[in-house]
C-alpha positions as CSV (number, residue, x, y, z in Angstrom):
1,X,-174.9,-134.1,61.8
2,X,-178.1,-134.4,59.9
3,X,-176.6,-136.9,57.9
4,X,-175.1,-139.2,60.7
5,X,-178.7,-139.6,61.8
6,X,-179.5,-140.1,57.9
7,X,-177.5,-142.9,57.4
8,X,-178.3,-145.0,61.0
9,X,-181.7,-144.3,59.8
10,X,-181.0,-145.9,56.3
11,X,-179.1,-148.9,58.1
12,X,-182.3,-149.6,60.2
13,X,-184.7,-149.6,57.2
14,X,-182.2,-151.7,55.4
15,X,-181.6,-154.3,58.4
16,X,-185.5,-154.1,59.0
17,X,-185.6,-156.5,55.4
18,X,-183.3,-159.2,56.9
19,X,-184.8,-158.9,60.4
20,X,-184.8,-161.8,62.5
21,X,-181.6,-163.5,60.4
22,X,-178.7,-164.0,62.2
23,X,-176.5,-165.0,59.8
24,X,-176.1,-161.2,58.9
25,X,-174.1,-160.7,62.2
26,X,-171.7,-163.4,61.3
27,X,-170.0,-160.2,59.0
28,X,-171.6,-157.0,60.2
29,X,-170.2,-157.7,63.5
30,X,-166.3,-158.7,62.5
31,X,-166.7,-155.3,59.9
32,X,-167.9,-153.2,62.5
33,X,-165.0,-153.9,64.5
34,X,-162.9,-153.2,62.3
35,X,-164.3,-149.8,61.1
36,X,-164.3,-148.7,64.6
37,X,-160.7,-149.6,64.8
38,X,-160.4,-147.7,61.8
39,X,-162.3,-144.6,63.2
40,X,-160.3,-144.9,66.5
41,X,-156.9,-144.4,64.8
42,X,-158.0,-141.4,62.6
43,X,-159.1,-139.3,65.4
44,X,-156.0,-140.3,66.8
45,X,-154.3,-139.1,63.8
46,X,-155.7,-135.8,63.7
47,X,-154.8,-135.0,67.4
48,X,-151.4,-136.4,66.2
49,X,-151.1,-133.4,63.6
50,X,-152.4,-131.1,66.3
51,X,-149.0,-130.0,68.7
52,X,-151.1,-127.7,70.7
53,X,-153.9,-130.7,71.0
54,X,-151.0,-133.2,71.5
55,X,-149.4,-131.2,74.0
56,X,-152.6,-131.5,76.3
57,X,-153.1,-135.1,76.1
58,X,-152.3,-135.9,80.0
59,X,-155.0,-133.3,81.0
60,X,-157.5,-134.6,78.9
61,X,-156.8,-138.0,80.1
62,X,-157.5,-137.1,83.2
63,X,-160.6,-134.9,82.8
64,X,-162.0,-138.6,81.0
65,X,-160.9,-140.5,84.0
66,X,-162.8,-137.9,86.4
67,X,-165.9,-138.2,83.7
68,X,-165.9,-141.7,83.7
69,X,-165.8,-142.1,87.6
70,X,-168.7,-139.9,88.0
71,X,-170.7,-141.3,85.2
72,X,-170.3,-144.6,86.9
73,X,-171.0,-143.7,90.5
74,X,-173.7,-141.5,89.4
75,X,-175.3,-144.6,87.0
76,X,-174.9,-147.2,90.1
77,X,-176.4,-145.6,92.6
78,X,-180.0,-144.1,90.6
79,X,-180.1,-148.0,89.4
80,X,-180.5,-148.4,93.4
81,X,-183.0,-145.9,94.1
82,X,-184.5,-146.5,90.7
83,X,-184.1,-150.4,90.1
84,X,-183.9,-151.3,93.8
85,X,-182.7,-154.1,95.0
86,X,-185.2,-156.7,94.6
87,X,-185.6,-160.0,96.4
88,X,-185.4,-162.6,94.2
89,X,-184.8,-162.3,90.8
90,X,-187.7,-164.6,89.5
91,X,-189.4,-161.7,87.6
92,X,-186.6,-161.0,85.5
93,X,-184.8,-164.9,85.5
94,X,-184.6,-165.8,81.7
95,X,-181.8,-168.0,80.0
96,X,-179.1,-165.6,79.0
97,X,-178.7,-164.7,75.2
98,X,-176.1,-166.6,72.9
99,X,-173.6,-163.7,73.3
100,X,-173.8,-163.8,77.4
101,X,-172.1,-167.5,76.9
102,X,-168.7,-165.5,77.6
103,X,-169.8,-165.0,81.4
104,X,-166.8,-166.6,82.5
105,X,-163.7,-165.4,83.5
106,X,-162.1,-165.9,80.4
107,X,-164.9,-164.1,78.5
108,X,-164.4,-161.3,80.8
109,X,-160.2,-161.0,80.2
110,X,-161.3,-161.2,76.3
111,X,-163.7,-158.1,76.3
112,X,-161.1,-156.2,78.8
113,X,-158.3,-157.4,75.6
114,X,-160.6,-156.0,72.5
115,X,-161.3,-152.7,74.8
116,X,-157.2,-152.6,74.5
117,X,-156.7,-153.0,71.0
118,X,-159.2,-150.2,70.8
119,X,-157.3,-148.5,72.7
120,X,-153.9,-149.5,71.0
121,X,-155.6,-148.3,67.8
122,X,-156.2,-144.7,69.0
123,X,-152.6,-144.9,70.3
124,X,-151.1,-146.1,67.3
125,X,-153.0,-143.0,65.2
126,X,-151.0,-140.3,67.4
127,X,-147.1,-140.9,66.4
128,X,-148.4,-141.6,63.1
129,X,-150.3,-138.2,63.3
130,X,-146.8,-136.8,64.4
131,X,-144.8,-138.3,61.6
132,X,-147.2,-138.1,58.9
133,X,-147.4,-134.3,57.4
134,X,-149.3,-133.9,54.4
135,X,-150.0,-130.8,52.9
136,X,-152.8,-132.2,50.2
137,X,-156.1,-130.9,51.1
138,X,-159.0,-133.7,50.6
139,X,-162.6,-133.2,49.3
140,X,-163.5,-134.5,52.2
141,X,-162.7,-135.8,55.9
142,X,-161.8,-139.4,56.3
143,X,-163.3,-139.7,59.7
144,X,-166.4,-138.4,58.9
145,X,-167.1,-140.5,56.0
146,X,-165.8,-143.8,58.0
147,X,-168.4,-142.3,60.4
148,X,-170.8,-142.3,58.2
149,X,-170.1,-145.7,57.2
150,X,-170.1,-146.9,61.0
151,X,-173.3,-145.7,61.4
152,X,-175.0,-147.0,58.7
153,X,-174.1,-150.3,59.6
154,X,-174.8,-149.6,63.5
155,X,-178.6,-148.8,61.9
156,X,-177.9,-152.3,59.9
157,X,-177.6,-154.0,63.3
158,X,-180.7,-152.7,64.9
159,X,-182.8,-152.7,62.5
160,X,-182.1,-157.0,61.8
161,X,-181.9,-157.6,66.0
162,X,-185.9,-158.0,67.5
163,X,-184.2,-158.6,71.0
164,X,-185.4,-155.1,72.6
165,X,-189.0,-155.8,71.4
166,X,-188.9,-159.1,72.3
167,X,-187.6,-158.9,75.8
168,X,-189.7,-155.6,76.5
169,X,-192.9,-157.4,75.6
170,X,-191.4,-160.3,77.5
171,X,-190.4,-158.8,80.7
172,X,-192.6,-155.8,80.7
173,X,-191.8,-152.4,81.4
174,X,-189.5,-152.9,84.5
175,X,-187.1,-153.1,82.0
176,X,-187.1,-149.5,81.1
177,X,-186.2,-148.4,84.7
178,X,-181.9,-150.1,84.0
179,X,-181.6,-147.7,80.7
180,X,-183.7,-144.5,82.8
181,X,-181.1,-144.9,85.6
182,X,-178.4,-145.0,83.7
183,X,-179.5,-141.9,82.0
184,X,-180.3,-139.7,84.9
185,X,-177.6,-141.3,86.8
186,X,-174.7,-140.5,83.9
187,X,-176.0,-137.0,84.0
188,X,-176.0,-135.8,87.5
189,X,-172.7,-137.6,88.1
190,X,-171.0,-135.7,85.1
191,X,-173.0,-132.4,85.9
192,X,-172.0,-132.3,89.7
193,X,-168.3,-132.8,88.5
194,X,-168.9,-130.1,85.9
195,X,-170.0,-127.7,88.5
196,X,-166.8,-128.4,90.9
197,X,-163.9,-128.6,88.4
198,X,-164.3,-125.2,86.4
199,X,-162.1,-126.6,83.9
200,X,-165.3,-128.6,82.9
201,X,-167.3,-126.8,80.7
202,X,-170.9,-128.7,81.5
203,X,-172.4,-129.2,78.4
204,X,-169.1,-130.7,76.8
205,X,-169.3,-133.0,80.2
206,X,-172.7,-134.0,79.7
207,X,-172.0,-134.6,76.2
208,X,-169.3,-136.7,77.0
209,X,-171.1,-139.0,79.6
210,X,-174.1,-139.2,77.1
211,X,-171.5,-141.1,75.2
212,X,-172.8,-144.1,77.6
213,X,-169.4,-145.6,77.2
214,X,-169.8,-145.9,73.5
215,X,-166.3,-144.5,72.9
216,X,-166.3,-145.2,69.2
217,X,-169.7,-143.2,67.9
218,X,-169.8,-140.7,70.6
219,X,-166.1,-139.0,70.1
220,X,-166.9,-138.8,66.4
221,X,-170.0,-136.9,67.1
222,X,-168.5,-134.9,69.5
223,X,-165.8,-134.2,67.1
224,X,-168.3,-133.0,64.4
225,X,-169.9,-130.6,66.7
226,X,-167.7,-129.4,69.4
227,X,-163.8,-130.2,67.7
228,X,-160.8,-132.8,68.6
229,X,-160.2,-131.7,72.0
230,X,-163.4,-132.6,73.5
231,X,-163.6,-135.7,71.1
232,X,-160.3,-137.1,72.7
233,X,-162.0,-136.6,76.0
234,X,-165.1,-138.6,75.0
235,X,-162.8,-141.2,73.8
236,X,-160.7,-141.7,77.1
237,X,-163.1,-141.4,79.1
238,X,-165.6,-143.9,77.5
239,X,-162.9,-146.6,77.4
240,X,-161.9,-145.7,81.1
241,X,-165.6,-146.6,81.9
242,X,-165.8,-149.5,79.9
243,X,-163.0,-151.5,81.2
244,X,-163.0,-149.7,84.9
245,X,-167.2,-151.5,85.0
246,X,-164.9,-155.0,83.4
247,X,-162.6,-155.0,86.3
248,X,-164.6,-153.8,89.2
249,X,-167.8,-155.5,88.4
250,X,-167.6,-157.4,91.7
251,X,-167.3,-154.4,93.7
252,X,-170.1,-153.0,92.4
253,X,-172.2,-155.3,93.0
254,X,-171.2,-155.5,96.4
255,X,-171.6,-151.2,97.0
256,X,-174.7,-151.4,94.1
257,X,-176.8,-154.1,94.3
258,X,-177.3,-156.7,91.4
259,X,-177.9,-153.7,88.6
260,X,-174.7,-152.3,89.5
261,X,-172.6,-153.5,86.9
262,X,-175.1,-153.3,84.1
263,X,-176.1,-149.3,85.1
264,X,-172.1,-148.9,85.0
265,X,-171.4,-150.6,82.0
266,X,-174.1,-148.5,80.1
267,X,-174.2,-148.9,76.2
268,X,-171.7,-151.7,76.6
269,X,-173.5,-154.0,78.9
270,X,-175.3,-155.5,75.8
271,X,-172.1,-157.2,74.6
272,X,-168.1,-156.6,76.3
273,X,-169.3,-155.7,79.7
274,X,-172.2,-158.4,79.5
275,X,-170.4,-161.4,80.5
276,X,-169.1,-159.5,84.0
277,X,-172.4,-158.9,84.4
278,X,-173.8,-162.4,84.3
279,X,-170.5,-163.5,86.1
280,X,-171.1,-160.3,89.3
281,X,-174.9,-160.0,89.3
282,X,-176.4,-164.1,88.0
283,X,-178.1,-165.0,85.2
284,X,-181.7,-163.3,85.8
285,X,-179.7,-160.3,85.0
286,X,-178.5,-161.0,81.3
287,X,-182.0,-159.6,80.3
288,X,-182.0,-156.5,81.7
289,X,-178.3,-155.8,80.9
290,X,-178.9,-156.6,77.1
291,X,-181.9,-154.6,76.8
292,X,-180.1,-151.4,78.6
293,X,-177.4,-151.9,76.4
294,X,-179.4,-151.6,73.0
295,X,-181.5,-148.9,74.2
296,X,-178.7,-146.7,75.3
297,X,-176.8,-147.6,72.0
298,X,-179.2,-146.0,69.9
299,X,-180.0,-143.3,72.3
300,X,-176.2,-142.2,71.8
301,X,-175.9,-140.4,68.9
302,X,-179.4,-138.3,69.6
303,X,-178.3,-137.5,73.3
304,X,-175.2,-136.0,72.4
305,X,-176.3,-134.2,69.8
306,X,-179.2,-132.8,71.2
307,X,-176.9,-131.9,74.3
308,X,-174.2,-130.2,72.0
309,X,-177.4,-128.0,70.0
310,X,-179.4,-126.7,72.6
């Protein structure tokens, strides 16, 4: 795992030299895609080859699901006691970023399609997993090096972007308080689950929601340190949070406040969940969301690994 870190850390120090130009997104953004794609359909592979994995997919599924639903309803109500619900918004009002111009409802249907083909990708890996039977023994595993690979360019990415240092000097440290919630929020939620369902083991379900919705990165690192079972867990249930905070954005606000669907979407309120949270909460929430949303991204990777070491 030492060298998962390695290589974000070598992708920030890299993007660090071209910080500040955006024309390196107009690639790193369409590859990264891709490469989680890619990443998505060999895990799905693996459990593919796995029959006793394979055969426990529906319980898995469901043990994501119940994840996800506490990770959100943990996550919306600390952003209430935490964020509040303030009375106007004219403290944290600021023009949404280019990539919150998708806050309509079209936008919205787009980021719930691309969560799908993730989804579809994973899918697509199992019967292929099934059918495919090799018996050659590689020097290496594919997923982990396509790992290694995604996080090098994740590090790419946040090492060129200035947003979070911009809009924390901006804004000031209210900011912190979305990203805190989120964090104590997804914690308790999954821990109080955890301690109900036996079936649960609770560092495996803390790991999981410290996967902030980051389905891609967080089931690789999961399957690096704790195996393919829990990694498939991770996956579904990071994807079941993404797109249930797409769809019930609304109603979150409605039960949450304004930071509702920004402390449900997590990691993924600083681009697919973004535009229903501009659409649900207004404008003077873009900030906050996108901030939360880089902060937890690169907390991801050092949250569940920390969780899955101690």
């Amino acid at each position: 795992m030492l060298f998962v870190l390695l290589a974000m850390i070598a992708g920030m120090g890299l993007g660090f030299l071209f910080r500040g130009r955006q024309k390196i997104f107009i690639l790193l953004d369409p590859a990264t895609s891709w490469i989680v794609r890619l990443l998505l359909f060999l895990l799905g592979f693996g459990i593919g080859n796995d029959k006793a994995m394979l055969a426990q997919m529906p319980v898995l599924g469901v043990k994501g699901l119940v994840l996800a639903v506490a990770a959100i309803i943990g996550s919306v109500a600390a952003a209430r006691l935490i964020v509040g619900v303030p009375r106007g918004d004219s403290d944290l009002a600021s023009a949404p970023p280019a990539s919150a111009a998708r806050g309509t409802e079209g936008g919205r249907w787009k980021s719930v399609l691309g969560s799908l083909i993730a989804a579809a990708a994973f899918l697509l890996g199992l019967p292929a997993g099934i059918l495919v039977h090799s018996q050659q023994t590689l020097p290496f595993d594919p997923a982990t090096a396509v790992l290694y690979l995604l996080m090098f360019l994740v590090g790419i990415g946040a090492g060129a972007d200035p947003t979070a240092f911009t809009m924390l000097k901006k804004h000031g440290i209210r900011l912190v308080l979305l990203p805190v919630s989120v964090i104590v929020g997804t914690a308790a939620g999954t821990l109080l689950v955890a301690l109900i369902w036996p079936s649960l083991p609770i560092r495996e379900s803390m790991a999981v929601g410290a996967g902030f919705g980051y389905y891609s990165l967080s089931s690789l690192v999961i399957r690096e340190l704790s195996g393919g079972e829990w990694a498939a867990v991770a996956l579904l249930s990071n994807i079941s949070r993404e797109i249930l905070t797409l769809l019930f954005a609304p109603l979150l606000v409605k039960i949450g406040g304004p930071a509702a669907p920004a402390a449900a979407g997590g990691a993924t309120s600083m681009d697919t969940t973004l535009a229903a949270t501009v659409q649900s909460s207004g404008r003077a929430w873009a900030v906050p969301a996108l901030f939360s949303g880089v902060a937890l991204t690169l907390l991801t990777p050092f949250a569940v690994t920390l969780i899955l070491t101690l």
